[in-house]
Residue frames as a rotation matrix with the C-alpha (Angstrom) as fourth column:
UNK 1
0.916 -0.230 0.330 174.04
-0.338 0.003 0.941 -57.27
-0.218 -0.973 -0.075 48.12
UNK 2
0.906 -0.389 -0.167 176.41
0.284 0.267 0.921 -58.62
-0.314 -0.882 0.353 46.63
UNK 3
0.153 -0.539 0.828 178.16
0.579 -0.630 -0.518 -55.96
0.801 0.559 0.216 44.44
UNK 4
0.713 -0.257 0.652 178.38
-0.541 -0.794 0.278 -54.02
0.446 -0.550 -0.705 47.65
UNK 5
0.930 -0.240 0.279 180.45
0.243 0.970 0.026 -57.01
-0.277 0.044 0.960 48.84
UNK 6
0.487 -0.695 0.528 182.64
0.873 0.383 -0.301 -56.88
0.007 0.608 0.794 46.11
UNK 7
0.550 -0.125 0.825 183.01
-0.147 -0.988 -0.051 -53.03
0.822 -0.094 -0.562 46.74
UNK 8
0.917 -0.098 0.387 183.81
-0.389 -0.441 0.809 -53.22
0.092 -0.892 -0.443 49.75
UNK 9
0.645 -0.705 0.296 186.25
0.287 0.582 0.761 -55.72
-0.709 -0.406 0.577 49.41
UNK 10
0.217 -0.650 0.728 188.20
0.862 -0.223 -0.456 -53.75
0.458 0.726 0.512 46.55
UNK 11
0.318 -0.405 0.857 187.90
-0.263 -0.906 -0.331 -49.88
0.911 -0.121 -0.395 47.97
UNK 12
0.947 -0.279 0.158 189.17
-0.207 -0.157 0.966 -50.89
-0.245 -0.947 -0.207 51.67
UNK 13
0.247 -0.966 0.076 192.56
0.702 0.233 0.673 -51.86
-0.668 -0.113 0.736 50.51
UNK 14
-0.206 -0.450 0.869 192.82
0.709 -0.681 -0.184 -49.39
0.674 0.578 0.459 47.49
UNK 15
0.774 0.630 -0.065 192.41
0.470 -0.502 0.726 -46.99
0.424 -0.592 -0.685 50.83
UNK 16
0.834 -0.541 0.113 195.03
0.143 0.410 0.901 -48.33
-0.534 -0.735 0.419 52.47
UNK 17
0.066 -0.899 0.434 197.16
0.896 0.245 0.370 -48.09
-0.439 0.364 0.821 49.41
UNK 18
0.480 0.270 0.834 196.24
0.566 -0.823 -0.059 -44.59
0.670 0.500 -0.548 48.31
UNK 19
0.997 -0.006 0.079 197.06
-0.071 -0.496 0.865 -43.44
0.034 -0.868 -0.495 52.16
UNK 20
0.414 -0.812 0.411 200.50
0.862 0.495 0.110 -45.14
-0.293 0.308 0.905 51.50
UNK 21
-0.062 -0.587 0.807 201.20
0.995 0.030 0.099 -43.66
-0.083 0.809 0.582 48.51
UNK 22
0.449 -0.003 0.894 200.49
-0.060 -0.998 0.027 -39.99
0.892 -0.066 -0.448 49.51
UNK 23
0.952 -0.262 -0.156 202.27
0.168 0.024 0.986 -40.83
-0.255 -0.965 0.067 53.06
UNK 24
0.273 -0.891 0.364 205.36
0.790 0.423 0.444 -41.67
-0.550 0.166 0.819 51.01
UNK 25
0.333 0.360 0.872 204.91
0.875 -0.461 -0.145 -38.35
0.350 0.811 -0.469 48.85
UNK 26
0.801 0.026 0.598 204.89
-0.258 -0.886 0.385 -36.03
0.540 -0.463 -0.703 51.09
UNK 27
0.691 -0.696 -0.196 208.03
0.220 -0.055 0.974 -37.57
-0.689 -0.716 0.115 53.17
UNK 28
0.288 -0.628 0.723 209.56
0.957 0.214 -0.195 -37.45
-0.032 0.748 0.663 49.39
UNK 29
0.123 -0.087 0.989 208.89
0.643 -0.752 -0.146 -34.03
0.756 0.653 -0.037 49.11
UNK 30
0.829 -0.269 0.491 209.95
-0.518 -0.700 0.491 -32.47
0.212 -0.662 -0.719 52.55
UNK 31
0.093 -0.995 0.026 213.06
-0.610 -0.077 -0.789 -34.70
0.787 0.057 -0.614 52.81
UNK 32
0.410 0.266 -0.872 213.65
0.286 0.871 0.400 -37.51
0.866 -0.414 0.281 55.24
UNK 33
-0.504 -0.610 -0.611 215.89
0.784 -0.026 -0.620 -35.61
0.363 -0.792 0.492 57.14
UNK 34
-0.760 0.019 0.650 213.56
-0.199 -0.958 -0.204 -33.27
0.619 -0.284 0.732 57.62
UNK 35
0.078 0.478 -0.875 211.19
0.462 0.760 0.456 -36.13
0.883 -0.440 -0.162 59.25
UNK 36
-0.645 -0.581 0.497 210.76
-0.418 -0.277 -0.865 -35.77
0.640 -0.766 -0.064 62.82
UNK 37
-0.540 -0.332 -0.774 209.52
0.488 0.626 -0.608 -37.98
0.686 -0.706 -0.176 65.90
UNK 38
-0.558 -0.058 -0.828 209.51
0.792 0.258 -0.553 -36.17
0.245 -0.964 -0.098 68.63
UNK 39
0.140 0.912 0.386 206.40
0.840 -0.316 0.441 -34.57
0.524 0.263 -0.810 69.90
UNK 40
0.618 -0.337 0.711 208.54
-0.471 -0.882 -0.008 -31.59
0.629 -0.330 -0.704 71.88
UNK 41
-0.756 -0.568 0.324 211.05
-0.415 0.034 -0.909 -31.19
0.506 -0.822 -0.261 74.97
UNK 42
-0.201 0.531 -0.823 209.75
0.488 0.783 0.385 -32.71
0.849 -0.325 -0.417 78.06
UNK 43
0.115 0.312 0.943 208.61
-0.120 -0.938 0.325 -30.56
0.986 -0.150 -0.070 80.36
UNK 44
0.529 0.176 0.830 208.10
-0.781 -0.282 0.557 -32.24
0.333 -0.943 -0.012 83.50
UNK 45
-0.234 -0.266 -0.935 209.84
0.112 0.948 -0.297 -35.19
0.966 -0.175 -0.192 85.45
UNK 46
-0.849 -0.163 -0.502 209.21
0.333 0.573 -0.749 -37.21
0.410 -0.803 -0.432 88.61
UNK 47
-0.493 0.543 -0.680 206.69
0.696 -0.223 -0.683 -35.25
-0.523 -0.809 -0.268 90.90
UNK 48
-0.688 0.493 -0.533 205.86
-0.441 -0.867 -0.232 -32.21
-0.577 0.075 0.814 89.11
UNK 49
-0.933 0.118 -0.339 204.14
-0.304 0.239 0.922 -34.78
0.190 0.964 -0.187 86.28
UNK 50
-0.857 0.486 -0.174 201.42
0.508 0.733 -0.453 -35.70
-0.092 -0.476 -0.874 88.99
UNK 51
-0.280 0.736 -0.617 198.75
-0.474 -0.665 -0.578 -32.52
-0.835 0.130 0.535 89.30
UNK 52
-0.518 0.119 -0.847 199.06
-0.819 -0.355 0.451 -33.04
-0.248 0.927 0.281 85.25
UNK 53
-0.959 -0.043 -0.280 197.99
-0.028 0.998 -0.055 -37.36
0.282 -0.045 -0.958 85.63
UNK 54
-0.773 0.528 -0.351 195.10
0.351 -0.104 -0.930 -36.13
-0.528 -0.843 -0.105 87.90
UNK 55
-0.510 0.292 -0.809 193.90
-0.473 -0.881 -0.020 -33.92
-0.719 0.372 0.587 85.89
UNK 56
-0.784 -0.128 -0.607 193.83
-0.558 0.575 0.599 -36.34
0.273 0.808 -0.522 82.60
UNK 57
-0.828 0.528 -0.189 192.24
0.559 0.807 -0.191 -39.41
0.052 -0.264 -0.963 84.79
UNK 58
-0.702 0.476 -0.530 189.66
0.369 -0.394 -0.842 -36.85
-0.609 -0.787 0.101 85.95
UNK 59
-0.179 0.468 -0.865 188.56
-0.867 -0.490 -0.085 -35.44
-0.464 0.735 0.494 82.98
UNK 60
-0.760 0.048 -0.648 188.52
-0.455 0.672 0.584 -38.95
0.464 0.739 -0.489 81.25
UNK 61
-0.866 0.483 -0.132 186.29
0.465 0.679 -0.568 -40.41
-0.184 -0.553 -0.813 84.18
UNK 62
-0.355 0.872 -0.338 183.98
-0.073 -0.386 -0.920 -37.45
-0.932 -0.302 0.201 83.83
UNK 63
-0.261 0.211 -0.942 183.90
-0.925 -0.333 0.182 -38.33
-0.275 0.919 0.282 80.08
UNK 64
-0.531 0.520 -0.669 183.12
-0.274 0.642 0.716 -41.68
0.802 0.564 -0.199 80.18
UNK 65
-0.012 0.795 -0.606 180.59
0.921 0.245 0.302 -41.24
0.389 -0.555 -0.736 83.40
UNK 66
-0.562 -0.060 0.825 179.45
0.111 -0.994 0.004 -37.67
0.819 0.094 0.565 83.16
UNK 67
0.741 0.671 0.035 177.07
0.057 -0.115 0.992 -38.58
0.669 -0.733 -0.123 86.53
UNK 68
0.458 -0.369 -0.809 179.79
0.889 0.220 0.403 -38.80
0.029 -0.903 0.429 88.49
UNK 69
-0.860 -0.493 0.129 181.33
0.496 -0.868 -0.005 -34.95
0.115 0.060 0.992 87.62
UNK 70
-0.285 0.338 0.897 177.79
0.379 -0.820 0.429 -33.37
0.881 0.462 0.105 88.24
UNK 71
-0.974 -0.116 0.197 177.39
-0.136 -0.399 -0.907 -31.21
0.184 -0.910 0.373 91.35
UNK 72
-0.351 0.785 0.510 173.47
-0.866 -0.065 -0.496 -30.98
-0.356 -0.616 0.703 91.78
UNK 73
-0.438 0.408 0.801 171.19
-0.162 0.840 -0.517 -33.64
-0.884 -0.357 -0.302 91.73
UNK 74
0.866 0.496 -0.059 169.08
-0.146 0.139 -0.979 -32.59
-0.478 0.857 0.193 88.23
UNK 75
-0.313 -0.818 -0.483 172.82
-0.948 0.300 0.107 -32.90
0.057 0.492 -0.869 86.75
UNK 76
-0.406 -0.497 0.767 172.89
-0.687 0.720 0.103 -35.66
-0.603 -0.485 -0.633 87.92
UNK 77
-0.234 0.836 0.496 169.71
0.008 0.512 -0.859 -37.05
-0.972 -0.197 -0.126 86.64
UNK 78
0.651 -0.036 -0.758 170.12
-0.741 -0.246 -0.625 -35.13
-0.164 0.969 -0.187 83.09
UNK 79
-0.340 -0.871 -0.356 173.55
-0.883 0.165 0.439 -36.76
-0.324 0.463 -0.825 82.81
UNK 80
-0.338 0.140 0.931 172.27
-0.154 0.967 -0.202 -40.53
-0.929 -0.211 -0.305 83.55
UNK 81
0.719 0.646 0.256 169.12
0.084 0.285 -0.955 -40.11
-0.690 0.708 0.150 80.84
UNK 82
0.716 -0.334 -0.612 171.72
-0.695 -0.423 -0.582 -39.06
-0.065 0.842 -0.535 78.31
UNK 83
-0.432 -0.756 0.492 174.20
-0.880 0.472 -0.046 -41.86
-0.197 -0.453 -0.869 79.36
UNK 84
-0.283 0.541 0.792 171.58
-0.072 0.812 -0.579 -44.01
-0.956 -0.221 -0.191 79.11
């Protein structure tokens, strides 16, 4: 038990520094200026951004309480046992 311990406490950071050191690679080799940010144009603003908000919340509720998105009753009942 406790050589796994001592594992553990060496390969999480040499993880952390591997990920590094291939993060930093790869910005070496495509060029910093070729870096980029920005995950696109924006698409929508003010109102039109709502339908899309709905949508999101809706799907996320029915993913973390899949009884509430089912239409018949054995849904229902399937979803709970599996939920459960």
């Amino acid at each position: 038990m406790e050589m796994i311990k001592k594992f553990i406490d060496f390969a999480g950071p040499a993880v952390y520094v591997v990920m590094f050191a291939l993060a930093g690679y790869m910005v070496w080799r495509a060029g910093i200026q070729n870096i980029g940010l920005n995950l696109g144009g924006v698409k929508y603003h003010g109102a039109e951004v709502l339908p899309f908000m709905i949508t999101v919340v809706s799907l996320w509720s029915c993913r973390t309480s899949p009884a509430r998105c089912s239409t018949s009753a054995t849904s229902r009942a399937t979803a709970r046992a599996i939920a459960a």
